[in-house]
N, C-alpha and C positions, 0 to 999 in steps of 0.2 A: 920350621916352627911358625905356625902362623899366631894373630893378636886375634882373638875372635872376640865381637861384644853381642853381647846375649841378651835380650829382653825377658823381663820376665810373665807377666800377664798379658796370656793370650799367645806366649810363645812356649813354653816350658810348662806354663800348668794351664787351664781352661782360665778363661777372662772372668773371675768372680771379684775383679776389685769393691771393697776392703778385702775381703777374704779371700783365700788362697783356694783356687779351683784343684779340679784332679789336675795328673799330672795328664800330657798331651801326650799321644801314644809317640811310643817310642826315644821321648825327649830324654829323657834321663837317661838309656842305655847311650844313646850318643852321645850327650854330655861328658859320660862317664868313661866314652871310648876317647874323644877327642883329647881329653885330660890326663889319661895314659899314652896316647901318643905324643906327650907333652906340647902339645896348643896351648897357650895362656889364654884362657876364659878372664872376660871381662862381663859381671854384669853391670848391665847396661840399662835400668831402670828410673820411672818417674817416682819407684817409691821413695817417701822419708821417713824417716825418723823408725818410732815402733814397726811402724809397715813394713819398713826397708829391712828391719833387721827379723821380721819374722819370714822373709824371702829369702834371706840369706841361711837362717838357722835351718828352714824346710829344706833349702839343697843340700845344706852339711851333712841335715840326717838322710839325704840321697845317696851322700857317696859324693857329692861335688863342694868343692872347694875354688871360690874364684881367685884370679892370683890379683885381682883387685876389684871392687865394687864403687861404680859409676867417677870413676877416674882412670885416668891411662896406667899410673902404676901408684903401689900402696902408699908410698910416702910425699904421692904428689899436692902438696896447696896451690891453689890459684893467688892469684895478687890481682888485688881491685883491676879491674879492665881487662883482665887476662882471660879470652877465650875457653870455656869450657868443654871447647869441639873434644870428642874420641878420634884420636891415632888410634885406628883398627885397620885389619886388613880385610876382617868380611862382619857385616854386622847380620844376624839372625835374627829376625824381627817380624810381628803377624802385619805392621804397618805399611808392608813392601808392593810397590808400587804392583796391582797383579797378585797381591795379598803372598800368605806363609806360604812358601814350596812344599812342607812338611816334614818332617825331621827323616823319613826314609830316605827323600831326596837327598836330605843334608848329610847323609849318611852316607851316601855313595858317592857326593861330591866330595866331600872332605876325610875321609878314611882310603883307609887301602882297602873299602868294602865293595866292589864292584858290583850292582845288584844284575842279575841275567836273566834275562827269561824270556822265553821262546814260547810261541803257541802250541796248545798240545797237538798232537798228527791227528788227521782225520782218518776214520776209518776209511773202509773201500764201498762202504756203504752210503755211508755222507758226502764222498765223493762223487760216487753215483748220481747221489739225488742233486749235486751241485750243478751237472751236467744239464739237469731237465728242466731245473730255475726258467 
């Protein structure tokens, strides 16, 4: 079981801060995979307040449930001077050095979803004409 922290805008739905963008292809199936393979989804947001909690209600009615939002676990307080850092094991994030991999990626690297794919065969005709390049 891995700790995963999840960004929300511009990772999970299109960057429309205030407002909630489409969701980013594929995010929410993998979310949703991750979650059933029991991963602890962490979100991992600059939202607050109203904002934060209309991010949170938009995954709910996704099918995603974080097992805590922007803390390491539900019932964590800070104490004056007490580091905010995330205990994560892989954070998902568009801010990543080389930008977002894309959630397909994220998909084959953290699932048992291996993605394959091989070039299709060239005929004996495209071959041919490869020969005369």
């Amino acid at each position: 079981m891995l700790k995963i922290a999840v960004d929300f805008d511009g990772t999970i739905v299109e960057d429309r801060y205030p407002e909630i963008g489409k969701p980013q292809l594929f995010a929410i199936e993998t979310l949703q995979a991750l979650q059933k393979n029991r991963h602890q989804l962490i979100l991992w947001t600059v939202r607050e307040g109203e904002r934060l909690n209309e991010a949170v209600t938009f995954c709910k009615e996704q099918g995603i449930e974080f097992y805590a939002v922007n803390k390491n676990f539900p019932e964590e307080r800070l104490e004056e001077g007490q580091s905010p850092k995330l205990n994560a094991d892989i954070f998902i994030d568009d801010r990543n050095i080389g930008g977002f991999i894309g959630w397909s990626k994220v998909w084959e690297l953290l699932g048992d979803n291996p993605v394959e794919y091989t070039l299709p065969k060239k005929s004996f005709w495209e071959k041919l004409k490869d020969l005369f390049k």
